[in-house]
N, C-alpha and C positions, 0 to 999 in steps of 0.2 A: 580543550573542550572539543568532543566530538561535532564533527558537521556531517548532516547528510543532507546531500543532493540530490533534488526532484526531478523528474522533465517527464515531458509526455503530454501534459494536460493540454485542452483544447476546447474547440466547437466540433461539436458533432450533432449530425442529424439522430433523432431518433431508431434504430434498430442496429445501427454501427457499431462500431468497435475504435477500441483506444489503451493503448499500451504503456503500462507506467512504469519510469524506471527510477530507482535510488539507489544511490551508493554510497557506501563510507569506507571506513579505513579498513585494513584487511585484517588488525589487531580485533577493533570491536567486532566486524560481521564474523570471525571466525569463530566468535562464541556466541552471540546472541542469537534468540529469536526476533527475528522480524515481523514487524507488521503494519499493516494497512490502517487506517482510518478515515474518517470523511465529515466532512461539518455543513450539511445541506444549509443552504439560508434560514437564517432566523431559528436553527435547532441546533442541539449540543453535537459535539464531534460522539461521533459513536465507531462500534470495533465494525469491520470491515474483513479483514482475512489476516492469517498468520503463518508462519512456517517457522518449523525449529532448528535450531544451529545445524542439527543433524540431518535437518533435510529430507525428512523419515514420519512428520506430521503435520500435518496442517488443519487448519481449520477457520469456517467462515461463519460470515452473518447468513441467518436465514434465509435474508432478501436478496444474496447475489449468489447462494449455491446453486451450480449449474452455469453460471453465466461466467461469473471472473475467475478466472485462477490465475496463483501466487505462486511462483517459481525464486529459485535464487541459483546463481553462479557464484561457488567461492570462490572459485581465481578469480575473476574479475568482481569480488563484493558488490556484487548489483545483486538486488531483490527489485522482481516485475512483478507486474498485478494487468494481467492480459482482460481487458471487459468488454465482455460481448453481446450483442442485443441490448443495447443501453435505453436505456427509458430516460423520461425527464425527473422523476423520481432519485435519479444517481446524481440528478446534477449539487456537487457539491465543493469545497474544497479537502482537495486527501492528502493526508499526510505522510509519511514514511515514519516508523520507529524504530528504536531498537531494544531490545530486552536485554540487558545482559545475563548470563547462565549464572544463577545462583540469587539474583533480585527478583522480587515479586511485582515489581512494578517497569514501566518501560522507563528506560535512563535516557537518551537522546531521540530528540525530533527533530525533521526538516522543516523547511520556512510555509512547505507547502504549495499545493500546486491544481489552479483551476479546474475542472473540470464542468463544460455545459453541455446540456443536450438539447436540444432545440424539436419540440414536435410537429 
């Protein structure tokens, strides 16, 4: 069973920034899309940002275009989610996924990883 690993999450003040990273194996990241997720209190986890195996597209929520970008390193299979100017609106917990290339749906998720913003 695929594991990905979070870290990053934290306290941050309002307008700050906070860097997220996840990793899995170099089998699955070398084909999947990656992607972000987020599950504010008391609301459903919703999408967040993505990138494709190819590392040639991406694409975000609405509400953080401009602010976070999602990068990935295949040699070291980490995918980041850099977020900037963070509001109290962000504070949620976010997950890491992964797509694998040829599934319509995301196959492995991490345990997840707080993120607060205090204003």
């Amino acid at each position: 069973q695929e594991q990905l690993l979070e870290s990053g999450g934290g306290l941050v003040q309002a307008g700050g920034s906070l860097r997220l990273s996840c990793s899995a194996s170099r089998r699955t990241f070398s084909s999947s899309t990656m992607g972000w997720f987020r599950q504010p209190p008391g609301k459903q986890r919703e999408f967040v940002a993505a990138i494709s195996w190819s590392n040639s597209d991406t694409t975000y929520a609405d509400s953080v275009k401009g602010r976070f970008t999602i990068s990935r390193d295949n040699f070291k299979a980490t995918v980041y989610l850099q977020m900037n100017t963070l509001s109290a609106e962000d504070t949620a917990v976010y997950y890491c996924a992964a797509k694998v290339r040829g599934t319509a749906l995301y196959n492995y998720w991490g345990q997840g990883t707080q993120v607060t913003v205090s204003s």
